[in-house]
VEXBALO-731951 format. One record per residue (C-alpha): residue number from 1; residue in one letter; x, y, z. Coordinates in nm, 4 decimals. Last residue first. Layout:
BEGIN
 resi resn        X        Y        Z
  NUM    A        X        Y        Z
...
***
This chain:
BEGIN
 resi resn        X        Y        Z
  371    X  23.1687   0.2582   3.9201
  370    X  23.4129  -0.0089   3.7402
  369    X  23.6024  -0.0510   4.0963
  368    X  23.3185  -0.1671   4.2432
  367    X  23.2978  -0.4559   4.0287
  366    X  23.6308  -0.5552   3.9878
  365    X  23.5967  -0.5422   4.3807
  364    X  23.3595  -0.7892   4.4223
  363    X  23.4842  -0.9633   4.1641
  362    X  23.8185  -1.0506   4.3685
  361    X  23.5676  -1.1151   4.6454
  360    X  23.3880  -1.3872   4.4685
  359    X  23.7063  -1.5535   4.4032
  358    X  23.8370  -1.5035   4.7373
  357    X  23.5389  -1.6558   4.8711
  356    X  23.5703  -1.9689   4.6595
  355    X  23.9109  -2.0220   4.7248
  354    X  23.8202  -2.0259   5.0831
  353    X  23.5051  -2.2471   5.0337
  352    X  23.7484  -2.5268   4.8642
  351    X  23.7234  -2.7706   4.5805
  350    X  24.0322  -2.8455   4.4697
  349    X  24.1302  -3.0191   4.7509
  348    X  23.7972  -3.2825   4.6683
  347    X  24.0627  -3.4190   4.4169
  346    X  24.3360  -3.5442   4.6187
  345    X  24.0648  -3.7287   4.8578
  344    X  23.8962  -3.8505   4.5460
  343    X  24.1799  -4.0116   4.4229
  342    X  24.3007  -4.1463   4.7008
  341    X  23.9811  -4.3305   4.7725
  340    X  23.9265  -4.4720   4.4101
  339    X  24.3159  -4.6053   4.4069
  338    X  24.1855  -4.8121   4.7383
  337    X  23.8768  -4.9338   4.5927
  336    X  24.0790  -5.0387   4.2600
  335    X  24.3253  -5.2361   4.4837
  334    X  24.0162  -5.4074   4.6623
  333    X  23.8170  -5.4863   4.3993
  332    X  23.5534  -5.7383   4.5171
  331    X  23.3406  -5.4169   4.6855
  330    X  23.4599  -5.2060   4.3735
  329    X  23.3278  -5.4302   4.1308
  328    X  22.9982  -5.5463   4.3151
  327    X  22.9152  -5.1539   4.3477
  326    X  22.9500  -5.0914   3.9714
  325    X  22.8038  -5.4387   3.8488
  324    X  22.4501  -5.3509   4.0232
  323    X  22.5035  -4.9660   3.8491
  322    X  22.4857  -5.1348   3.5306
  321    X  22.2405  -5.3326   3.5855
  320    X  22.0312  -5.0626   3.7371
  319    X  22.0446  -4.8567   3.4140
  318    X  21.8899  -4.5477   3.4920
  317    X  22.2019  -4.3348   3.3659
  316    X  22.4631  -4.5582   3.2223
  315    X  22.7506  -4.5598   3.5269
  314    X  23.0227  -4.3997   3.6910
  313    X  23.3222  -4.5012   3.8538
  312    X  23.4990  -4.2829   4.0930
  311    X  23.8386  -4.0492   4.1186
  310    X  23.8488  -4.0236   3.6983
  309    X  23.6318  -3.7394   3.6913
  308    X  23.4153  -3.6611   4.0098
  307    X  23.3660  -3.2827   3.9512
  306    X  23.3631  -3.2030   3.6154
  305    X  23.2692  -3.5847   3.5109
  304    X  22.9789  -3.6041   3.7332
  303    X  22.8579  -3.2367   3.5918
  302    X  22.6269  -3.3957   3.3645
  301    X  22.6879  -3.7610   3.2868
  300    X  22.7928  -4.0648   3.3140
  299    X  22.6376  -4.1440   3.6625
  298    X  22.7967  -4.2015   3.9742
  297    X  22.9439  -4.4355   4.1873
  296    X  23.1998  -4.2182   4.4789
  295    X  23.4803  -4.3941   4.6841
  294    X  23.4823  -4.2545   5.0468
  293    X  23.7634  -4.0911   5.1666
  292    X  23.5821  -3.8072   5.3552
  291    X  23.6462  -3.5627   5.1118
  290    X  23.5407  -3.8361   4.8529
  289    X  23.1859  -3.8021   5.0154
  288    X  23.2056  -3.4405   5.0476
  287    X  23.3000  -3.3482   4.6666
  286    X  23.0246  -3.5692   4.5746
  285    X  22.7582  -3.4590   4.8089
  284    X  22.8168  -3.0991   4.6673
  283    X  22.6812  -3.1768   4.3633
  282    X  22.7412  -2.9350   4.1002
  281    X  22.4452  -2.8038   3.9076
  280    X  22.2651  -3.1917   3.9335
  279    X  22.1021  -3.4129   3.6735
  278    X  22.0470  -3.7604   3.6397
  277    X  22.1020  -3.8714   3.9911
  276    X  22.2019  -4.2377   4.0668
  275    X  22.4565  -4.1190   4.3387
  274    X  22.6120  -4.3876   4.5264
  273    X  22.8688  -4.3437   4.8109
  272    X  23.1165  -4.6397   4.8943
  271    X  23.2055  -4.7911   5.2635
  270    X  23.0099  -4.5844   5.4934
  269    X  23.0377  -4.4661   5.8376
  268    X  23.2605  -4.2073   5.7690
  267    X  22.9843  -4.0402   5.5755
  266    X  22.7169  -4.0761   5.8130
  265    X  22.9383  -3.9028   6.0284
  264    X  22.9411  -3.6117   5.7882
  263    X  22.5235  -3.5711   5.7755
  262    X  22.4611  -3.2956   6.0448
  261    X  22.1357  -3.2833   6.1702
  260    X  21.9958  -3.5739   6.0422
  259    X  21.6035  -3.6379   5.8212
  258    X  21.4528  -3.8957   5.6428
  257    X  21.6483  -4.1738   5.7898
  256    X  21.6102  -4.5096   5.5582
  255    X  21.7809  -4.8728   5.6055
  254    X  21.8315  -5.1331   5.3479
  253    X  21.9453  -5.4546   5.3975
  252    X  21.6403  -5.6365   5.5871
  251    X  21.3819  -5.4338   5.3773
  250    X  21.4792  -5.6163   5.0274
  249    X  21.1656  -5.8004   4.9908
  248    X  21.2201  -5.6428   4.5973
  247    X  20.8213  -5.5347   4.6276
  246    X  20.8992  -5.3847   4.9864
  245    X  21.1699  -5.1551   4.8961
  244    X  20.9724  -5.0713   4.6118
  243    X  20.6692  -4.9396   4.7951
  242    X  20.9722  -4.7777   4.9982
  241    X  21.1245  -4.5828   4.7041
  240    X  20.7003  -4.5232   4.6267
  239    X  20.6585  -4.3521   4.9074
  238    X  21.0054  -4.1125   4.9525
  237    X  20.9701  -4.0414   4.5672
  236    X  20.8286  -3.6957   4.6444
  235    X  21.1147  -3.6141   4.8992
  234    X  21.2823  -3.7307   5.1920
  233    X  21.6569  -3.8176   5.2759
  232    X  21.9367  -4.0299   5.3556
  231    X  21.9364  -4.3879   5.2342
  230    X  22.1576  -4.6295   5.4028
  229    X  22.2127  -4.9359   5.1926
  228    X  22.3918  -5.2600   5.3447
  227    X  22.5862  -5.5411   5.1803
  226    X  22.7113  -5.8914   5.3514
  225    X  22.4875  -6.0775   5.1448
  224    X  22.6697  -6.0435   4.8174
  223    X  22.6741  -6.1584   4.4667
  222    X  22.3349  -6.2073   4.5011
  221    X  22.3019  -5.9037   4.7146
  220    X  22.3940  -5.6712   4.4288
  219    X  22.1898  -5.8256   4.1971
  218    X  21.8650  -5.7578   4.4604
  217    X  22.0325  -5.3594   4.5276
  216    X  21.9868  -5.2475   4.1423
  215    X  21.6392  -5.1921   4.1944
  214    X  21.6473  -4.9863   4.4577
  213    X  21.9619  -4.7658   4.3056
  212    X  21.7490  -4.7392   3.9751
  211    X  21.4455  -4.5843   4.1802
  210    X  21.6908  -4.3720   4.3663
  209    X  21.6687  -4.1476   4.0856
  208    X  21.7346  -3.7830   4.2043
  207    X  21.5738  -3.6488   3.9220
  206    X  21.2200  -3.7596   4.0651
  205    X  21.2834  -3.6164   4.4107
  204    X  21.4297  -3.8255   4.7146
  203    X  21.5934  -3.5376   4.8599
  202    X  21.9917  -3.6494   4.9004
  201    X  22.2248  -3.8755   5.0700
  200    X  22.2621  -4.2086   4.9271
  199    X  22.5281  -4.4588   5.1196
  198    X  22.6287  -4.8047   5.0851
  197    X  22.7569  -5.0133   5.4231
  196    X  23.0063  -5.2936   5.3829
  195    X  22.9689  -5.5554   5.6279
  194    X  23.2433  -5.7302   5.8190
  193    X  23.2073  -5.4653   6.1121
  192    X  22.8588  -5.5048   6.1443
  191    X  22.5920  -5.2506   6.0854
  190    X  22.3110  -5.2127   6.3343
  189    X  22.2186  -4.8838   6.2806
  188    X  22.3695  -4.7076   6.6364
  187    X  22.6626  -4.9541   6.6038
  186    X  22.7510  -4.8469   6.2772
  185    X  22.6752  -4.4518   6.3915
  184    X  22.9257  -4.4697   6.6575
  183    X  23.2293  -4.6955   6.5392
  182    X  23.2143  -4.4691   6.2280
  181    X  23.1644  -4.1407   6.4275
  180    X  23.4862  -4.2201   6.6267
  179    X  23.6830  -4.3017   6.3336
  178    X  23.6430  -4.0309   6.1863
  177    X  23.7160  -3.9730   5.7566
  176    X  23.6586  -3.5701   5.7081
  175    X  23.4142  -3.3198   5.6262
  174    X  23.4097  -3.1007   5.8970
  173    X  23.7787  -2.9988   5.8325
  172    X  23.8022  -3.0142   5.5124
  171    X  23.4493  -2.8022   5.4505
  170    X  23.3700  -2.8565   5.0967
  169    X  23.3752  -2.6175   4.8025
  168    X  23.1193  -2.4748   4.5211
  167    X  23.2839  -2.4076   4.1830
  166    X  23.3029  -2.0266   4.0481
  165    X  23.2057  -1.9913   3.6701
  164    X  23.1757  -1.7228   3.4996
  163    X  22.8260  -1.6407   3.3197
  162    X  22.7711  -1.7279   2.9811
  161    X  22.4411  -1.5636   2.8208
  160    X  22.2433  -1.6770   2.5285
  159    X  21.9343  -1.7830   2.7627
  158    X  21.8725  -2.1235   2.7713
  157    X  22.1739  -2.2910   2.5505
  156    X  22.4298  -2.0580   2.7287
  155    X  22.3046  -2.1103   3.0850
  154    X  22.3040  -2.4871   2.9946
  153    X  22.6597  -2.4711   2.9184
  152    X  22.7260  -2.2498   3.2167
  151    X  22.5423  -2.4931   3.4631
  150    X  22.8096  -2.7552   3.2607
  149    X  23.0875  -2.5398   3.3642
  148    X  22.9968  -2.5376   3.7123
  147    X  22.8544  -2.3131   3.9773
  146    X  22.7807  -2.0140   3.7881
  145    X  22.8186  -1.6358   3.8218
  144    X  22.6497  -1.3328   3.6953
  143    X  22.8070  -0.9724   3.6932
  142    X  22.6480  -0.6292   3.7041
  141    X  22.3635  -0.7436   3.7047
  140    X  22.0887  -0.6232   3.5359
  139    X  22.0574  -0.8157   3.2574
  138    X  22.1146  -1.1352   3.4081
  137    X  21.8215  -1.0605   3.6626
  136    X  21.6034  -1.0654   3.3540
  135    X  21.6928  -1.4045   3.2277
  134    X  21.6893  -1.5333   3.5896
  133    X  21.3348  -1.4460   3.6625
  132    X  21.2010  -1.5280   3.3305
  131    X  21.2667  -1.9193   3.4471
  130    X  21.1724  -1.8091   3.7996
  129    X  20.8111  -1.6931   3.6639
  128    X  20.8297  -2.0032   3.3967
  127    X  20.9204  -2.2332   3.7506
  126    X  20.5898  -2.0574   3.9683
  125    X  20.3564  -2.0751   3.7076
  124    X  20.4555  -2.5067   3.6346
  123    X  20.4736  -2.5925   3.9854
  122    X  20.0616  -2.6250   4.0306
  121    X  20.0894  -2.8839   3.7341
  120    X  20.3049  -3.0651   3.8774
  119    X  20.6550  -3.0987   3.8838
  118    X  20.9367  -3.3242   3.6555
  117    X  20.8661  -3.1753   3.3219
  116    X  21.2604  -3.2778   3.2869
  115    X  21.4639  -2.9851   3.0913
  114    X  21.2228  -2.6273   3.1612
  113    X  21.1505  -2.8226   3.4882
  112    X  21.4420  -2.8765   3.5858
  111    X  21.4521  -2.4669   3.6417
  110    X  21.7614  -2.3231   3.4442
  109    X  22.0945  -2.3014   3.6314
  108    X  22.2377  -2.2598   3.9558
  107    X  22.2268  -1.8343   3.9235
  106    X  22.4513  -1.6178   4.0795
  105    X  22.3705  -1.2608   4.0487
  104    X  22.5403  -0.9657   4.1569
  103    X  22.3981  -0.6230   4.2006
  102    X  22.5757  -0.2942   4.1887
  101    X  22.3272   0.0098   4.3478
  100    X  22.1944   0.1846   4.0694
   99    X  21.9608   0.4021   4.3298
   98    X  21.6355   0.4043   4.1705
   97    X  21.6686   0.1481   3.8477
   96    X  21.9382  -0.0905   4.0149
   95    X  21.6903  -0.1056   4.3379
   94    X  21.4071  -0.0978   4.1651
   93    X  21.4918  -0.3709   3.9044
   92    X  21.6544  -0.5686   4.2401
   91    X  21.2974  -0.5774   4.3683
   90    X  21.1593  -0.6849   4.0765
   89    X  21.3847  -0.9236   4.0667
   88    X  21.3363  -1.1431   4.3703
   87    X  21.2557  -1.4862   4.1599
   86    X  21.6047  -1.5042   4.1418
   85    X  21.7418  -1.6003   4.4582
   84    X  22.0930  -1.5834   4.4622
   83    X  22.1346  -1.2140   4.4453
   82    X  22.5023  -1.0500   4.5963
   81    X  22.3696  -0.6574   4.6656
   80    X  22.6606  -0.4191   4.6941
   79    X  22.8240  -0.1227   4.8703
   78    X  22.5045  -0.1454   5.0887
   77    X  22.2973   0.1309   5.1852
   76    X  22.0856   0.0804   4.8832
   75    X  21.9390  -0.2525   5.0728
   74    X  21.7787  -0.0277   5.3297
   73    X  21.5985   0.1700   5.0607
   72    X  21.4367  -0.1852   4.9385
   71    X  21.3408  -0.3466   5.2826
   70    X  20.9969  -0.3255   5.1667
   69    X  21.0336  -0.5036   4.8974
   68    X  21.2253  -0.7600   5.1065
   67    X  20.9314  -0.7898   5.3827
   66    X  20.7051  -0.8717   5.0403
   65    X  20.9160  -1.1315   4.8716
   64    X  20.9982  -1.3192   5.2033
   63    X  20.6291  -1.3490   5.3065
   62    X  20.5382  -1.4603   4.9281
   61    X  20.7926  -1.7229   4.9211
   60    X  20.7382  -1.9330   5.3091
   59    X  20.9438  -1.8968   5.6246
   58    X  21.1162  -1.5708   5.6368
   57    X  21.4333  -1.5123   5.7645
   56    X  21.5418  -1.1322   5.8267
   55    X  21.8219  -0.9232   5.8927
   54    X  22.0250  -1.1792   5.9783
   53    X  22.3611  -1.0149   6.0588
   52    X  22.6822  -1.0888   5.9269
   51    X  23.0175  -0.9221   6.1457
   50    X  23.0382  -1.1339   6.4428
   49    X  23.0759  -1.4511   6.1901
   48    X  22.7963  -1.6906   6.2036
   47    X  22.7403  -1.9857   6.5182
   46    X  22.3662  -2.1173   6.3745
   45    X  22.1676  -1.9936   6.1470
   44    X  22.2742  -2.3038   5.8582
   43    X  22.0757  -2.5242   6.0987
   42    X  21.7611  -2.3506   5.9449
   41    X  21.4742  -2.5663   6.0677
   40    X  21.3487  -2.3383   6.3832
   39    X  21.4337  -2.0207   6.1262
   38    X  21.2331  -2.1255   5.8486
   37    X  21.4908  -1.9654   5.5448
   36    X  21.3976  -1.7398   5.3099
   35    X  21.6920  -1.5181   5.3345
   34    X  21.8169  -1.1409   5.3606
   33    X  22.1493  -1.1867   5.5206
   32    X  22.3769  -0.8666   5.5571
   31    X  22.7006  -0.8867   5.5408
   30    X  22.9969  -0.6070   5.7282
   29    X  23.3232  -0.5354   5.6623
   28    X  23.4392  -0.8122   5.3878
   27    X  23.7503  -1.0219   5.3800
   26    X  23.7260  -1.2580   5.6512
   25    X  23.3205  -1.2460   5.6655
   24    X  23.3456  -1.3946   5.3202
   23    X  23.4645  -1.7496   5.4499
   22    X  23.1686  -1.7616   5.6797
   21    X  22.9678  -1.6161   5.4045
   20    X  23.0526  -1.9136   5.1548
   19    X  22.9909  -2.1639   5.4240
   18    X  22.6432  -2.0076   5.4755
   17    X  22.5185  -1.9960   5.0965
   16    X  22.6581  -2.2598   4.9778
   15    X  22.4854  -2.4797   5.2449
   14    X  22.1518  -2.3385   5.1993
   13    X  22.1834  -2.3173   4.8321
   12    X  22.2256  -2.6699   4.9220
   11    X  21.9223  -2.7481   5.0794
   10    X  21.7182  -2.4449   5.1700
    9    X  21.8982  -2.0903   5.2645
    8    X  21.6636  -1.8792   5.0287
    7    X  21.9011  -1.6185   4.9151
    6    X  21.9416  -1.2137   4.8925
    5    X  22.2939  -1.1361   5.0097
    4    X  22.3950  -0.7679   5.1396
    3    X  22.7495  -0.6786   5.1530
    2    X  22.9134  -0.3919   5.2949
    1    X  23.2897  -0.3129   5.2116
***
């Protein structure tokens, strides 16, 4: 079986994308990568199965939209075409339309800026053109998948259509408690052993939220000094997070990196993992933090409950307060800490890129087999 996959490869459709070939590549012949991905950035390029080729990785949307029209009659070769970039239907309309080669679609949900109005103005042609995108790739595909029950909810509500769902997984073995990387990255930031280090990891954009996480840090250092927060990540909020940072005279306790290779020894580093996001389509972060024992804070809502359910505590969404009296609960509750970090390591088995694979190949061949 030949498989081609049309994807950007940024953030964690990025991530999803290249842990779910790896996995692939042990029950397919040959895949195909056709991805928008810049390849001196693209980390995910590195070490892939013998048998999946890049065919191309273009840098910017228009570049990648024309090389992949042209690249039409090669993608007919393929047994099928596995879409996770939707603004690349026209090409798939040809493709079906000419040659009725299978296509698969999986989509992560309406734009956030159908829900949120969250971009600019100069965002707003770009997310109705991916909005109609999806609708019409769901026509013509053969199958669409989703990434969580609640992406399927919103599927449903947007565009009348519920596509199965398939959750996301987490590398075990990468993603794992290390002591070594603990004792390393601590000492490389400055964090003491008798200090309990917070962690956000994430682009700083408006749905994101780390606003309320700011803001809830002064209450949580009047209960106690002993408290770090290591933000991970860069975004459009990135100036006025550290505008804030400065207003709160909190700069001594909270420390930013915009940017790290490989973000699982930051995990073991930490103590507890806060998420302040109002909206995400799964949230691999969570799955990874409790992977790596780490007790997760999150918000009451979304897919938090799908994914985290009872292995963290969540909170009222932008409520700083609230999230303040989250993290001083489970740094005085040592019992409940403990209960939170076998939870969430029994939990984050469920969530595996094998399963996932297999999955995807099962309906692979449902497909094919309906020809």
């Amino acid at each position: 079986m030949k498989i081609a996959i049309v994807s950007s490869l940024h953030g964690g459709v990025g991530t999803f994308v290249t842990n779910l070939v790896e996995e692939l590549a042990n029950y397919v012949d040959f895949i195909g990568l056709y991805t928008k991905a810049d390849p001196k950035r693209a980390i995910y390029l590195k070490n892939l199965p013998k048998n999946v080729k890049i065919i191309f990785a273009e840098k910017d949307e228009l570049s990648f939209w024309i090389k992949l029209f042209f690249r039409i009659p090669q993608l007919s070769k393929y047994d099928m075409v596995h879409v996770i970039a939707p603004i690349s239907f026209f090409q798939m309309f040809l493709l079906d339309w000419l040659w009725g080669t299978p296509i698969i679609f999986t989509t992560h949900g309406p734009s956030l800026f159908q829900e949120f109005r969250i971009f600019s103005k100069a965002w707003l042609y770009i997310n109705l053109l991916e909005d109609l995108s999806q609708k019409l790739m769901m026509k013509i595909a053969k199958k669409t998948i989703t990434i969580s029950r609640e992406v399927q909810r919103r599927v449903l509500n947007r565009y009348g259509m519920a596509p199965e769902v398939i959750y996301h997984g987490v590398n075990q073995q990468h993603f794992r408690f290390n002591d070594d990387h603990r004792d390393a990255i601590r000492k490389s930031l400055g964090i003491g052993e008798e200090e309990y280090l917070a962690l956000f990891v994430g682009p700083l954009w408006k749905h994101k939220d780390i606003l309320t996480l700011i803001e809830a840090i002064p209450k949580v250092l009047e209960n106690n000094r002993k408290v770090k927060f290591l933000i991970i990540g860069r975004g459009s909020d990135y100036k006025r997070m550290m505008q804030k940072i400065d207003n709160l005279n909190i700069n001594d306790y909270v420390i930013t990196l915009e940017y790290v290779e490989d973000v699982a020894p930051y995990y073991s580093a930490a103590d507890i993992f806060v998420m302040p996001s109002v909206k995400e389509e799964f949230g691999l972060v969570y799955v990874e933090a409790m992977a790596c024992g780490l007790p997760v804070i999150a918000v009451n809502g979304h897919v938090v409950p799908e994914v985290v359910g009872d292995a963290g505590l969540l909170f009222e969404p932008r409520n700083s307060d609230d999230l303040a009296d989250k993290i001083i609960e489970l740094i005085n509750n040592k019992e409940l800490y403990e209960k939170l970090k076998r939870k969430g390591l029994e939990r984050a088995k469920r969530f595996t890129w094998e399963k996932a694979a297999k999955q995807y190949y099962e309906i692979y061949k449902e497909v094919l087999n309906r020809r």
